[in-house]
mmCIF file of the N, C-alpha and C atoms, coordinates in Angstrom:
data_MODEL
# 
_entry.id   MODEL 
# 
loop_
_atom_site.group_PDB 
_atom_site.id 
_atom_site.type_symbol 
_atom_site.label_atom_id 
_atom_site.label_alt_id 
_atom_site.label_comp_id 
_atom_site.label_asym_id 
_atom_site.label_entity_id 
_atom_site.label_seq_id 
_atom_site.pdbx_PDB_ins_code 
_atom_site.Cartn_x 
_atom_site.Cartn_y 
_atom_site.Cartn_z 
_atom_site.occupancy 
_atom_site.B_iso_or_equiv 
_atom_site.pdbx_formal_charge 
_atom_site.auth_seq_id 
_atom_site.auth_comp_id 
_atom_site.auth_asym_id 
_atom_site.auth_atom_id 
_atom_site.pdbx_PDB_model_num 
ATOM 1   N N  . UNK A 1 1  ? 0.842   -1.189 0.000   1.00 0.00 ? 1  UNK A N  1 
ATOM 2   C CA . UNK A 1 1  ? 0.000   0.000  0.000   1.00 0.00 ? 1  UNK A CA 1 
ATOM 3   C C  . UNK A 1 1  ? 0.880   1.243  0.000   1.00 0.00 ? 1  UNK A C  1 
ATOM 4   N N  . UNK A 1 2  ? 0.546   2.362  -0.970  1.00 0.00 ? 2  UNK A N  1 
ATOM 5   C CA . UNK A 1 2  ? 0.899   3.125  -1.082  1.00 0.00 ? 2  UNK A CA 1 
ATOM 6   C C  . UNK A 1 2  ? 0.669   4.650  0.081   1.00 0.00 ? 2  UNK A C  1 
ATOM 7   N N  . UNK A 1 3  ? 1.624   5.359  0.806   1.00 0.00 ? 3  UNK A N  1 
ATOM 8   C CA . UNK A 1 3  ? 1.656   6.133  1.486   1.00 0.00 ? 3  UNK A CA 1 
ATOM 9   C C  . UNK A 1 3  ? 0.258   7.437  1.369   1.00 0.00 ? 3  UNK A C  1 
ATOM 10  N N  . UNK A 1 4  ? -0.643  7.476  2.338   1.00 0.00 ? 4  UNK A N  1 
ATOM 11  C CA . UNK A 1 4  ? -2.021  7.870  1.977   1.00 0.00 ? 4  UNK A CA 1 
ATOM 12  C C  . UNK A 1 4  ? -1.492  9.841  1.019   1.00 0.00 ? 4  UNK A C  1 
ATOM 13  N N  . UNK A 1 5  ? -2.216  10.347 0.527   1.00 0.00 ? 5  UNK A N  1 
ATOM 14  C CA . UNK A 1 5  ? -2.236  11.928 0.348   1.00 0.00 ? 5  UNK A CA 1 
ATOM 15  C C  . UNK A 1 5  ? -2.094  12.385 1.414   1.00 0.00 ? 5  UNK A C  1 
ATOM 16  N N  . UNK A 1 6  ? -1.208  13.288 1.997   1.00 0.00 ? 6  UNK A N  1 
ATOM 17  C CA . UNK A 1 6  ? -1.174  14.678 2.907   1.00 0.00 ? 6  UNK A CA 1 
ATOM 18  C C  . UNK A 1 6  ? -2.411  15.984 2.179   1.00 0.00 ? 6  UNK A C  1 
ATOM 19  N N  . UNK A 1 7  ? -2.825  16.159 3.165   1.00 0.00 ? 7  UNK A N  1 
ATOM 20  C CA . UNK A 1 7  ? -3.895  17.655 2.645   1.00 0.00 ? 7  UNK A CA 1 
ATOM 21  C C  . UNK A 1 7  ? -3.197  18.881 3.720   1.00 0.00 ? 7  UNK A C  1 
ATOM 22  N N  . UNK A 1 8  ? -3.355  19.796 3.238   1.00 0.00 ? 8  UNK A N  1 
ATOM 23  C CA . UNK A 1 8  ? -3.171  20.891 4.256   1.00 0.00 ? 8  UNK A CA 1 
ATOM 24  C C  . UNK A 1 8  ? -3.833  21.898 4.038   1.00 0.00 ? 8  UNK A C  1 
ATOM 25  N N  . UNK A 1 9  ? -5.248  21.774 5.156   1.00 0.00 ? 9  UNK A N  1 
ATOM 26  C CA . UNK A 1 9  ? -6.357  22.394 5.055   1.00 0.00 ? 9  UNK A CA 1 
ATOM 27  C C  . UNK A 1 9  ? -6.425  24.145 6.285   1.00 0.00 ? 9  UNK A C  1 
ATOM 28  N N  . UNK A 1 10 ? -7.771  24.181 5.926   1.00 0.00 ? 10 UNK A N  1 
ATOM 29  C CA . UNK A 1 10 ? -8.263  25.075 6.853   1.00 0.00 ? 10 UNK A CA 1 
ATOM 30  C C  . UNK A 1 10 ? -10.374 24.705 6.647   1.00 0.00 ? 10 UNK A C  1 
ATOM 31  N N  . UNK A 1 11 ? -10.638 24.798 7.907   1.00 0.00 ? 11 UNK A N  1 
ATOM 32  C CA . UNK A 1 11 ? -11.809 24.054 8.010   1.00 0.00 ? 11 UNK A CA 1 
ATOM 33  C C  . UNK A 1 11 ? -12.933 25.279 6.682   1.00 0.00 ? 11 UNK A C  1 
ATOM 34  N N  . UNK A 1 12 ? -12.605 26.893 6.425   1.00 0.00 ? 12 UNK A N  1 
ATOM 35  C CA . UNK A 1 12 ? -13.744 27.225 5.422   1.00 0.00 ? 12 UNK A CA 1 
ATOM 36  C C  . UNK A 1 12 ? -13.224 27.217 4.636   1.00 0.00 ? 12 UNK A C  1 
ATOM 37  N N  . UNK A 1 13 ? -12.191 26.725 3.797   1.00 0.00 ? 13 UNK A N  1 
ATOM 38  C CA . UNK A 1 13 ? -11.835 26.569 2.660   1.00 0.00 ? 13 UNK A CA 1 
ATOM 39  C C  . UNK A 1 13 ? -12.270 25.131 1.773   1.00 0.00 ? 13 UNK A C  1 
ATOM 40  N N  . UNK A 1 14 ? -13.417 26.035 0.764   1.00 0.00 ? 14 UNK A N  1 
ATOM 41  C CA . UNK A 1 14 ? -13.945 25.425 0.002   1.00 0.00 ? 14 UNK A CA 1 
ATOM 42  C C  . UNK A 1 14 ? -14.047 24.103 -1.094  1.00 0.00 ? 14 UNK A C  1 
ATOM 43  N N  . UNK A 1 15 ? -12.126 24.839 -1.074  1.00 0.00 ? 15 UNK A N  1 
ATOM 44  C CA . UNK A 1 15 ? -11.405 24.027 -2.276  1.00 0.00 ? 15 UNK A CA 1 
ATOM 45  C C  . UNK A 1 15 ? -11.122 22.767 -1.308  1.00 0.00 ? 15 UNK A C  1 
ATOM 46  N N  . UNK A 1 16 ? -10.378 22.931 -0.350  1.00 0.00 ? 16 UNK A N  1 
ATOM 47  C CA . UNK A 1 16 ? -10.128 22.271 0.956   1.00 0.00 ? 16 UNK A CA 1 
ATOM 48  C C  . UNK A 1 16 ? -11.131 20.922 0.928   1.00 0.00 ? 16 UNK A C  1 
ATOM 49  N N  . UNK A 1 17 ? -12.643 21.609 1.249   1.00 0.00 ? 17 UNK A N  1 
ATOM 50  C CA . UNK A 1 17 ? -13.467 20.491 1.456   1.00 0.00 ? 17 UNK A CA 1 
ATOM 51  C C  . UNK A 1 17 ? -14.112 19.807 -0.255  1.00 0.00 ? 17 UNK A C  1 
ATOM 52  N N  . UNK A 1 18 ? -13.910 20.634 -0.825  1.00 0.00 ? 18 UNK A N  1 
ATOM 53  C CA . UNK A 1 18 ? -13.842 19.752 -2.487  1.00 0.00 ? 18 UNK A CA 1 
ATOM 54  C C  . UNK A 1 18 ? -12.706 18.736 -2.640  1.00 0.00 ? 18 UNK A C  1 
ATOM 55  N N  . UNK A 1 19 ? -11.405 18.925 -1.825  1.00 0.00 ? 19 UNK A N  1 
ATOM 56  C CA . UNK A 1 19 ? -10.432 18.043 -2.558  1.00 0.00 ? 19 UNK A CA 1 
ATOM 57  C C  . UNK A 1 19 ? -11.009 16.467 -1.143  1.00 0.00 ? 19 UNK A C  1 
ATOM 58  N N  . UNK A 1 20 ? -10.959 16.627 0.086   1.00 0.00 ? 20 UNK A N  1 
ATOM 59  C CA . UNK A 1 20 ? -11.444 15.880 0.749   1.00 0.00 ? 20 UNK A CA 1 
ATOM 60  C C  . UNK A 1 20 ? -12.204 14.700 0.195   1.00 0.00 ? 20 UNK A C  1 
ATOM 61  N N  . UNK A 1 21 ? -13.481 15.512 -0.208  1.00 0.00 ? 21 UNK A N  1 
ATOM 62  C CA . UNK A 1 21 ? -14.774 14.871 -0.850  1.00 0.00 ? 21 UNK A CA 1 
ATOM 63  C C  . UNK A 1 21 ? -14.657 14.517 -2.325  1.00 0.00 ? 21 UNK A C  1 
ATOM 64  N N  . UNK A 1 22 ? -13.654 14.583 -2.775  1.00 0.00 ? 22 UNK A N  1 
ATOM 65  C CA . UNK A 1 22 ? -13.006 13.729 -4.272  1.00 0.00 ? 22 UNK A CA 1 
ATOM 66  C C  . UNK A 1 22 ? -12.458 12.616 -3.496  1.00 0.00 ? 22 UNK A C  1 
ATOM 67  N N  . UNK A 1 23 ? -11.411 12.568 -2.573  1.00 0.00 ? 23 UNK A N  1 
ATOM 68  C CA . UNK A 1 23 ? -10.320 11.417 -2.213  1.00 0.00 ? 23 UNK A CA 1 
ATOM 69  C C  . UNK A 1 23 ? -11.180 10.333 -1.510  1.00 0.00 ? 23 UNK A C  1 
ATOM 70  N N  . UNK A 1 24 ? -12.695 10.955 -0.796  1.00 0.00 ? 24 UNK A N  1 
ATOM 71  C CA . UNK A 1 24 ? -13.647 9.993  0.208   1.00 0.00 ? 24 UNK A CA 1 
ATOM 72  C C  . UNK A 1 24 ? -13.959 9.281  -0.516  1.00 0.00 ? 24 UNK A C  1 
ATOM 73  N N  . UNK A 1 25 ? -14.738 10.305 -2.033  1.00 0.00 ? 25 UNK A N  1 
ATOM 74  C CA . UNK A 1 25 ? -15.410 9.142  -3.169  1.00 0.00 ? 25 UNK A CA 1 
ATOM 75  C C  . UNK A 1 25 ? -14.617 8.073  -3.771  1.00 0.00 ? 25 UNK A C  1 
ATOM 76  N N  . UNK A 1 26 ? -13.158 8.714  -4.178  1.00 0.00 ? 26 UNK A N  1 
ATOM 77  C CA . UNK A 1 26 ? -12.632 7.905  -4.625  1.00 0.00 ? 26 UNK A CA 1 
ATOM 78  C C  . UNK A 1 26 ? -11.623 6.859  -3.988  1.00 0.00 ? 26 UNK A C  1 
ATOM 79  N N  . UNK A 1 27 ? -11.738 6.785  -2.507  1.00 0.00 ? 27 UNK A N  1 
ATOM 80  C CA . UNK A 1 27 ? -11.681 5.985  -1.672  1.00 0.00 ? 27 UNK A CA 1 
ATOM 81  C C  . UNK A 1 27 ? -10.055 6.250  -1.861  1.00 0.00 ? 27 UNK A C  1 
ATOM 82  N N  . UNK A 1 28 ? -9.468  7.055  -1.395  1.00 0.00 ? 28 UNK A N  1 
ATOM 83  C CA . UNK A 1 28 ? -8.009  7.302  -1.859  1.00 0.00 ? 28 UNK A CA 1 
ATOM 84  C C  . UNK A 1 28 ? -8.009  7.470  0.309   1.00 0.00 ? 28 UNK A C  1 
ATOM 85  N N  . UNK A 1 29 ? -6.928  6.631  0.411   1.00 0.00 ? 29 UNK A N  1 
ATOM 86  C CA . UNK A 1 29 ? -6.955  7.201  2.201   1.00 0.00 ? 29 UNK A CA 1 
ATOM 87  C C  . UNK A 1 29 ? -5.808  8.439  2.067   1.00 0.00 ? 29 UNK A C  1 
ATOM 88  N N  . UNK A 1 30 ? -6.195  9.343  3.009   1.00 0.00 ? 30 UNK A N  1 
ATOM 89  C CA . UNK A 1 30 ? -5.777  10.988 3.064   1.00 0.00 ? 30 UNK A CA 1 
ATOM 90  C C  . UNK A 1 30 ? -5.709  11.132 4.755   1.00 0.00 ? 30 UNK A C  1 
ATOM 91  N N  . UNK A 1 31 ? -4.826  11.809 5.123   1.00 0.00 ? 31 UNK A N  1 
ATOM 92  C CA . UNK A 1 31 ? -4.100  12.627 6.308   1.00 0.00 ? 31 UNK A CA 1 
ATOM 93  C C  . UNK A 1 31 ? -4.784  13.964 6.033   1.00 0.00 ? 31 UNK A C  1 
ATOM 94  N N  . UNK A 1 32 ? -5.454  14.423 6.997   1.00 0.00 ? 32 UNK A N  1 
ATOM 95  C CA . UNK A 1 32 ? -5.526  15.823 7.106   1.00 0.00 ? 32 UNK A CA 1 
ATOM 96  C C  . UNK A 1 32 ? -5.027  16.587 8.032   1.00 0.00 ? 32 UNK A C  1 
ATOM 97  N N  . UNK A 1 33 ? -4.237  18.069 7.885   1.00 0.00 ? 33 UNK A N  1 
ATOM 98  C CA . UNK A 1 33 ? -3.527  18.584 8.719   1.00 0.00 ? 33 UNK A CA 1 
ATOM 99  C C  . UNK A 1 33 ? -4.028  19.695 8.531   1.00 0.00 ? 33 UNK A C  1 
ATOM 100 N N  . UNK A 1 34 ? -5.143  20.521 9.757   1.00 0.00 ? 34 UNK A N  1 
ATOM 101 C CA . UNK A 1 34 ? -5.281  21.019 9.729   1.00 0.00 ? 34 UNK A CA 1 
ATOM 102 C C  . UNK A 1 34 ? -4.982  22.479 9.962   1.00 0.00 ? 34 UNK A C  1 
ATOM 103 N N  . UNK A 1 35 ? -4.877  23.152 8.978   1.00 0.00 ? 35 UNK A N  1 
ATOM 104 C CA . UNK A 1 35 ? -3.386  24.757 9.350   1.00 0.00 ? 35 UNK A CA 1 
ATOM 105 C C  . UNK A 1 35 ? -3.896  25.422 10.835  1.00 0.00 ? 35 UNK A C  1 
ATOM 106 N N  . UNK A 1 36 ? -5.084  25.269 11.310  1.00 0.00 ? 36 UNK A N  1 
ATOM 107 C CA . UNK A 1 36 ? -5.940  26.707 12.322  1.00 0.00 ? 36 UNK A CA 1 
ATOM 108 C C  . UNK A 1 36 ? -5.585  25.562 13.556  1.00 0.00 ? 36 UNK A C  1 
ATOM 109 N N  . UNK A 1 37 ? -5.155  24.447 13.283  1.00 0.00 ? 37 UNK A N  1 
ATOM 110 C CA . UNK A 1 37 ? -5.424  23.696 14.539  1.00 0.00 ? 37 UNK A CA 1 
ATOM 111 C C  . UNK A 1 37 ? -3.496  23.545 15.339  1.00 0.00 ? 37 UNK A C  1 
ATOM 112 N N  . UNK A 1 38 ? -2.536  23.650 14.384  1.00 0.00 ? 38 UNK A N  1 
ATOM 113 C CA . UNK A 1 38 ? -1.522  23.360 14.647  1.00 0.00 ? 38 UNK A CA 1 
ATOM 114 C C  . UNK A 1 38 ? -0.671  24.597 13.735  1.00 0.00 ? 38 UNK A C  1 
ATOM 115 N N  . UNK A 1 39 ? -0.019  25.042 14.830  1.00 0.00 ? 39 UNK A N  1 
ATOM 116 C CA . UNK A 1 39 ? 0.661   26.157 14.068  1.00 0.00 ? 39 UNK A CA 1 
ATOM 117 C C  . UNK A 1 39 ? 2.165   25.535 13.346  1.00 0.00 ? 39 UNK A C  1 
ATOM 118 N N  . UNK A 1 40 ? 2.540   24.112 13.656  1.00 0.00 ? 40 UNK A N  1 
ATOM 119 C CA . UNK A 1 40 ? 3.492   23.948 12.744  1.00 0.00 ? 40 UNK A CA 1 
ATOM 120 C C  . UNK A 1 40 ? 3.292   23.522 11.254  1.00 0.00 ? 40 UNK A C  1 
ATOM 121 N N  . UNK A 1 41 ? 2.013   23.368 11.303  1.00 0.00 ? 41 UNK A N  1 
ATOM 122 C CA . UNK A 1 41 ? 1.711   23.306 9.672   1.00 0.00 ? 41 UNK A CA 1 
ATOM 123 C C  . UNK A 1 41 ? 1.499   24.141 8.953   1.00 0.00 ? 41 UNK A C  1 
ATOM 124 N N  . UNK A 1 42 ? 1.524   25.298 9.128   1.00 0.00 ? 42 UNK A N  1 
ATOM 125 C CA . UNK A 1 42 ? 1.720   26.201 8.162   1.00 0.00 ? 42 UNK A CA 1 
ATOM 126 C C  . UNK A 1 42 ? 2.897   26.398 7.626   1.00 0.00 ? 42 UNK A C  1 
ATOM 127 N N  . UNK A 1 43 ? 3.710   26.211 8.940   1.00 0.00 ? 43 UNK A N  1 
ATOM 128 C CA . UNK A 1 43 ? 5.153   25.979 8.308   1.00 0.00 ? 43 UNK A CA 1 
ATOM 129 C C  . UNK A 1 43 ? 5.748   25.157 7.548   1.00 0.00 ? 43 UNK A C  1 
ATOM 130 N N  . UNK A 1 44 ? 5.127   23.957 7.558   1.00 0.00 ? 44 UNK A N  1 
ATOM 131 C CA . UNK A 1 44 ? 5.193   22.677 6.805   1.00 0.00 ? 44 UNK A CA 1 
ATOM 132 C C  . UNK A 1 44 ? 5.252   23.381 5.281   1.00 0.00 ? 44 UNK A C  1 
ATOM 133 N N  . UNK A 1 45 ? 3.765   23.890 5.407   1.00 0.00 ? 45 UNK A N  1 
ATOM 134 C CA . UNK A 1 45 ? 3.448   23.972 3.897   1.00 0.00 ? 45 UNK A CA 1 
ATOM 135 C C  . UNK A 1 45 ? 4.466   25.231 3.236   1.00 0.00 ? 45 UNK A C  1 
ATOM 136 N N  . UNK A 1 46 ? 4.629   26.513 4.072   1.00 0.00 ? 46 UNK A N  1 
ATOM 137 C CA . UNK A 1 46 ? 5.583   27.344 3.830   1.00 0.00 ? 46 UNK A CA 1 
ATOM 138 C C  . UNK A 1 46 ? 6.808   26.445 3.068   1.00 0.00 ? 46 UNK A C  1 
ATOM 139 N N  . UNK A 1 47 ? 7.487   25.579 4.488   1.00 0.00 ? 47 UNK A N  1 
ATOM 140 C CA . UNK A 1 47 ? 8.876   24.557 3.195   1.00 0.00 ? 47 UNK A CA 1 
ATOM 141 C C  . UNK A 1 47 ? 8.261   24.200 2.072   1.00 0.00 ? 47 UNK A C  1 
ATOM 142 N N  . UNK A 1 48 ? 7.296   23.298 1.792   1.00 0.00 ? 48 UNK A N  1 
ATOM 143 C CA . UNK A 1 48 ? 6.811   22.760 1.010   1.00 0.00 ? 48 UNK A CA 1 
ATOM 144 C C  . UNK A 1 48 ? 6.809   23.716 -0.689  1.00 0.00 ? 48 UNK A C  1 
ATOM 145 N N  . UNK A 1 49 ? 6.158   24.843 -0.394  1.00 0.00 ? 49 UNK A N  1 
ATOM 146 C CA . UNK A 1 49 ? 5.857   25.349 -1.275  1.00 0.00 ? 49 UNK A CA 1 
ATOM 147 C C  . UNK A 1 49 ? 6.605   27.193 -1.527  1.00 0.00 ? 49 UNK A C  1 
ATOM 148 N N  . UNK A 1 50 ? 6.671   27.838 -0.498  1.00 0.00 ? 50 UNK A N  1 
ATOM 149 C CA . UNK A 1 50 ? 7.285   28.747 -0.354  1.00 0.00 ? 50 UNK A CA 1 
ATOM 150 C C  . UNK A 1 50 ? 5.641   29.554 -0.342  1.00 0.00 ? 50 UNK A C  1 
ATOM 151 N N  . UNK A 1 51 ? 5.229   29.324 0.102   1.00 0.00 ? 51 UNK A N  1 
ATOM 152 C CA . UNK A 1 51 ? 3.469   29.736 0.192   1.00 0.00 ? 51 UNK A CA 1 
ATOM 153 C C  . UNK A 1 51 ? 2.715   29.604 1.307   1.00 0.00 ? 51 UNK A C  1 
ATOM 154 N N  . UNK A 1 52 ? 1.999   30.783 1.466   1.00 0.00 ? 52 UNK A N  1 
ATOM 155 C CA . UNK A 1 52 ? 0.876   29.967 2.591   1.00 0.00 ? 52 UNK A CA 1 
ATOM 156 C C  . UNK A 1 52 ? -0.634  29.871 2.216   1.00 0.00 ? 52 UNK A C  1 
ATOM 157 N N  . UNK A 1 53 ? -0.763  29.089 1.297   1.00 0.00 ? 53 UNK A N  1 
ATOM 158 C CA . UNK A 1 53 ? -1.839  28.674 0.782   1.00 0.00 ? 53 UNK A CA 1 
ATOM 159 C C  . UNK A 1 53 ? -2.250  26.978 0.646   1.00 0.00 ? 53 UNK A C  1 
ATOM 160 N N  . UNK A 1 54 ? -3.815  27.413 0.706   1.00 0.00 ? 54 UNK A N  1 
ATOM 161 C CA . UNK A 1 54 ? -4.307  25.747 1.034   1.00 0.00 ? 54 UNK A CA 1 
ATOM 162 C C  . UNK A 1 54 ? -5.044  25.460 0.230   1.00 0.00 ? 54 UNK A C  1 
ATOM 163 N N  . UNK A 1 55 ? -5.820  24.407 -0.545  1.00 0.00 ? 55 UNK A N  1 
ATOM 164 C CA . UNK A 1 55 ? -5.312  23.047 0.258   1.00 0.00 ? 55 UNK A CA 1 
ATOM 165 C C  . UNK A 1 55 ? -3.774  23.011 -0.262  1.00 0.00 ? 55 UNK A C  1 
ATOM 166 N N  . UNK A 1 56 ? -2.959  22.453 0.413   1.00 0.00 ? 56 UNK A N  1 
ATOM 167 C CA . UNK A 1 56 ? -1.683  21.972 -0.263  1.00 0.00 ? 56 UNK A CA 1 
ATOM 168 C C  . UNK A 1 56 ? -1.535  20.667 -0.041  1.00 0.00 ? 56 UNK A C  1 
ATOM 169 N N  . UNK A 1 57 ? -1.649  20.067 -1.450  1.00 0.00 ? 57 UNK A N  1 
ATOM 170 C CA . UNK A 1 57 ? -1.835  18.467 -1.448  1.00 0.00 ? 57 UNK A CA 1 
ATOM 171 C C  . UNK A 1 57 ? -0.538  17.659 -1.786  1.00 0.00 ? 57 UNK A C  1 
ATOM 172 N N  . UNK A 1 58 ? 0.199   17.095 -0.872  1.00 0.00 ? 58 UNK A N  1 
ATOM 173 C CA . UNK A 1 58 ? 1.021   15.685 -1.165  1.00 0.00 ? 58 UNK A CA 1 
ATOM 174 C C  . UNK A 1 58 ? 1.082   14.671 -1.689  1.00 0.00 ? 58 UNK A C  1 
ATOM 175 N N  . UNK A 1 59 ? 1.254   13.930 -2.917  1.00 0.00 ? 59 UNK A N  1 
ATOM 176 C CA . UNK A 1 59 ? 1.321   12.959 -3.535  1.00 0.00 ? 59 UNK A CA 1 
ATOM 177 C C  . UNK A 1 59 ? 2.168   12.540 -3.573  1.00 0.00 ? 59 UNK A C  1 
ATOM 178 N N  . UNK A 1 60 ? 2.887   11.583 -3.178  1.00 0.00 ? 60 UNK A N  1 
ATOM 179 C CA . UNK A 1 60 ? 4.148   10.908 -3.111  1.00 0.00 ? 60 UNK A CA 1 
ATOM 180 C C  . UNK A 1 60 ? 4.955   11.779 -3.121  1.00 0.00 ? 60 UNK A C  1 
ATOM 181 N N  . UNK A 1 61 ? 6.136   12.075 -3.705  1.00 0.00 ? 61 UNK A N  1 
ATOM 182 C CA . UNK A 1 61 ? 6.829   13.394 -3.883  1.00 0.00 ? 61 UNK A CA 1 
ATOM 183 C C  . UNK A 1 61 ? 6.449   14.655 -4.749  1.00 0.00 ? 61 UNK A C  1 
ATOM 184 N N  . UNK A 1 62 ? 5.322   14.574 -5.218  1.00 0.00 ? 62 UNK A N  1 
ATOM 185 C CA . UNK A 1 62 ? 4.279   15.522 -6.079  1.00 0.00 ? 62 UNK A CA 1 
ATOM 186 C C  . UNK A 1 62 ? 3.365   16.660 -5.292  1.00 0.00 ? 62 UNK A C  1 
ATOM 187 N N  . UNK A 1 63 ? 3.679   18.023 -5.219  1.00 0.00 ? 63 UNK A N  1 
ATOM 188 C CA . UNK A 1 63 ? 3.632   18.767 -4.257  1.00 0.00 ? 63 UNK A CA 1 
ATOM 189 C C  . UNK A 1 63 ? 2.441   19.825 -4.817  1.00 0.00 ? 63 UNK A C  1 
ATOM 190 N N  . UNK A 1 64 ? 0.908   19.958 -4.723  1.00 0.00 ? 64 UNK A N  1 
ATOM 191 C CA . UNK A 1 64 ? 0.025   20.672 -5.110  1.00 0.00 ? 64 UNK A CA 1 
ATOM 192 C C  . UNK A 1 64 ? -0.504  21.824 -4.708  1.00 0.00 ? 64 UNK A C  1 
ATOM 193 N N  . UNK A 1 65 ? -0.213  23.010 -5.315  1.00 0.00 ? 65 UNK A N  1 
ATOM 194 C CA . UNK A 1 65 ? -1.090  24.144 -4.340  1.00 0.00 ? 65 UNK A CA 1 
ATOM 195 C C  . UNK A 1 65 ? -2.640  24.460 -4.886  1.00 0.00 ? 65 UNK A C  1 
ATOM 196 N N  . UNK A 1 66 ? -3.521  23.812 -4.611  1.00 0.00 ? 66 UNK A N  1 
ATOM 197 C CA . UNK A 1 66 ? -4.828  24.093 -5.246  1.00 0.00 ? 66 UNK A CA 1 
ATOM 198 C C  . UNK A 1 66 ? -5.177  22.622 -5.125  1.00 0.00 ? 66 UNK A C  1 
ATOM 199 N N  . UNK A 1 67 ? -6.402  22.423 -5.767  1.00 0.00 ? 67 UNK A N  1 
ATOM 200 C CA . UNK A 1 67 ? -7.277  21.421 -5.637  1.00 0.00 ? 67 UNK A CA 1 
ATOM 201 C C  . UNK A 1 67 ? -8.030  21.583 -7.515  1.00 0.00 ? 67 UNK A C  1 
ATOM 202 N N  . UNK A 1 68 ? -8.585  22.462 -7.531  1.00 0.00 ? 68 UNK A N  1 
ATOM 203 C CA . UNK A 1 68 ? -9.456  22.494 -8.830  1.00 0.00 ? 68 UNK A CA 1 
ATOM 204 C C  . UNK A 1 68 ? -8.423  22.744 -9.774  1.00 0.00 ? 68 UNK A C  1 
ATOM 205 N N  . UNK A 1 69 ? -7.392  23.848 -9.723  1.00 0.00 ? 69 UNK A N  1 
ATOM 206 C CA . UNK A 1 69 ? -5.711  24.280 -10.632 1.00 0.00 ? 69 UNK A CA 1 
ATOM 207 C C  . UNK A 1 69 ? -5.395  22.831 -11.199 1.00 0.00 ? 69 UNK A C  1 
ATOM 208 N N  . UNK A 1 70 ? -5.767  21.494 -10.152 1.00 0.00 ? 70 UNK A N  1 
ATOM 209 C CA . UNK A 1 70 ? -4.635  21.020 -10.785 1.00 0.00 ? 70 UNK A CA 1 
ATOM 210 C C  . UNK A 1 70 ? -5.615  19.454 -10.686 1.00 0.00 ? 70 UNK A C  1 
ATOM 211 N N  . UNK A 1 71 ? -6.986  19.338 -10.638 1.00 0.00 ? 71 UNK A N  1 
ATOM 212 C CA . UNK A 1 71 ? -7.668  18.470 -10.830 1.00 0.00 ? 71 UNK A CA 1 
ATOM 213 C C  . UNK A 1 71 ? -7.422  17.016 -11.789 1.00 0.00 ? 71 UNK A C  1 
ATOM 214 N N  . UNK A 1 72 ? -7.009  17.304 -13.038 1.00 0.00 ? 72 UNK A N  1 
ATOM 215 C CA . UNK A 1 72 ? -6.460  16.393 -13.656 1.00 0.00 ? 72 UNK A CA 1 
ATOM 216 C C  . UNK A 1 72 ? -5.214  15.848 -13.140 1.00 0.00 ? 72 UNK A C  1 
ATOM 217 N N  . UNK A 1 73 ? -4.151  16.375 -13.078 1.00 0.00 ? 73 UNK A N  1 
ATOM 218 C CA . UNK A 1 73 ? -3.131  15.926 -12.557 1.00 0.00 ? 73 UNK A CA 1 
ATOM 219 C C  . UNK A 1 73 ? -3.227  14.834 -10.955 1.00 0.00 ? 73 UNK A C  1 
ATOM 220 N N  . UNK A 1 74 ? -3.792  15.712 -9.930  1.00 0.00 ? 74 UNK A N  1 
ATOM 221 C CA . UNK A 1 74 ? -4.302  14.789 -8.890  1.00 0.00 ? 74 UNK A CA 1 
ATOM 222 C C  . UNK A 1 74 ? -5.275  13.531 -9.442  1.00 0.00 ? 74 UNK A C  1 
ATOM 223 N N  . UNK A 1 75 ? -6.184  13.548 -10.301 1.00 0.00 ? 75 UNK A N  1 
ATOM 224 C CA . UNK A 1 75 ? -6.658  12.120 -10.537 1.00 0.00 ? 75 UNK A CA 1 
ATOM 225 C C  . UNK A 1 75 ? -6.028  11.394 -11.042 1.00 0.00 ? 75 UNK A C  1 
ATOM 226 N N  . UNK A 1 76 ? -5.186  11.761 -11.830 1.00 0.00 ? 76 UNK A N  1 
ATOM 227 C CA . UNK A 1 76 ? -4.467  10.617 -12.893 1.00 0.00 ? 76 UNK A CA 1 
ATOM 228 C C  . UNK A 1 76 ? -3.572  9.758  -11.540 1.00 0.00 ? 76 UNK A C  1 
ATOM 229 N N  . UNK A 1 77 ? -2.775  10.775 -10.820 1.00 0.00 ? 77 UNK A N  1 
ATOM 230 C CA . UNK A 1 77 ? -1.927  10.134 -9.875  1.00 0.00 ? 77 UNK A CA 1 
ATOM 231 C C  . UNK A 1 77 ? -2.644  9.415  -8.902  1.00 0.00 ? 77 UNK A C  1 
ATOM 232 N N  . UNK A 1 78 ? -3.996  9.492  -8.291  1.00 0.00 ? 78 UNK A N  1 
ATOM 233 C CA . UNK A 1 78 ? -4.627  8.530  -7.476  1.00 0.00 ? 78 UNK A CA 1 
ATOM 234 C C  . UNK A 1 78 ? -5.359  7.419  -7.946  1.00 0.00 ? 78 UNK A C  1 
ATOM 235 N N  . UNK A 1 79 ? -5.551  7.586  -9.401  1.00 0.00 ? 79 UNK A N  1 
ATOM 236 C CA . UNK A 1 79 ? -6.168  6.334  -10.058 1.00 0.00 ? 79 UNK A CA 1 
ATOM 237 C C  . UNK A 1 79 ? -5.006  5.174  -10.356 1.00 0.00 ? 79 UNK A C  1 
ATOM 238 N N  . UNK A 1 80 ? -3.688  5.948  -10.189 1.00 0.00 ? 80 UNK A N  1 
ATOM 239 C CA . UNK A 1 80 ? -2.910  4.974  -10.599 1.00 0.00 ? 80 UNK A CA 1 
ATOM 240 C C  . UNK A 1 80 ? -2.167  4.190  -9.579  1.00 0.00 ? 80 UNK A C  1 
ATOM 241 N N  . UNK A 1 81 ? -2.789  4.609  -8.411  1.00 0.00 ? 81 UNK A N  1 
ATOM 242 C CA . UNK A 1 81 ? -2.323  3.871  -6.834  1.00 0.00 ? 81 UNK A CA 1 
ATOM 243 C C  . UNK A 1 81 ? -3.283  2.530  -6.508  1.00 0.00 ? 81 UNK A C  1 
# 
């Protein structure tokens, strides 16, 4: 089994709960880290991306800032897990 998606959310972000509710349907298991709940994840995502924007999605070593930006790309890589 392949290492689940990292998300790095915030609970009203829209895109946030759109990328969630793609990975539930498509039964993809996902980590959520929520940014408002733990202040070292913002920092996370800061290394990650040089950004503080969410969702920021983890795919194996495949590093996403957006959810809808980059929709194709995230399915192809979870259909193929």
């Amino acid at each position: 089994m392949t290492k689940p998606v990292k998300i790095y959310t915030i609970p009203t972000c829209s895109d946030c709960n759109n990328a969630k509710r793609f990975f539930k349907e498509q039964q993809v298991p996902f980590e959520e880290f929520n940014c408002e709940e733990n202040e070292e994840y913002p920092k996370i995502v800061w290394e990650l991306t040089g950004k503080q924007i969410v969702p920021t999605i983890v795919i194996g070593d495949q590093v996403f800032v957006g959810f809808a930006d980059h929709f194709s790309e995230i399915h192809e890589l979870v259909s193929q897990q």
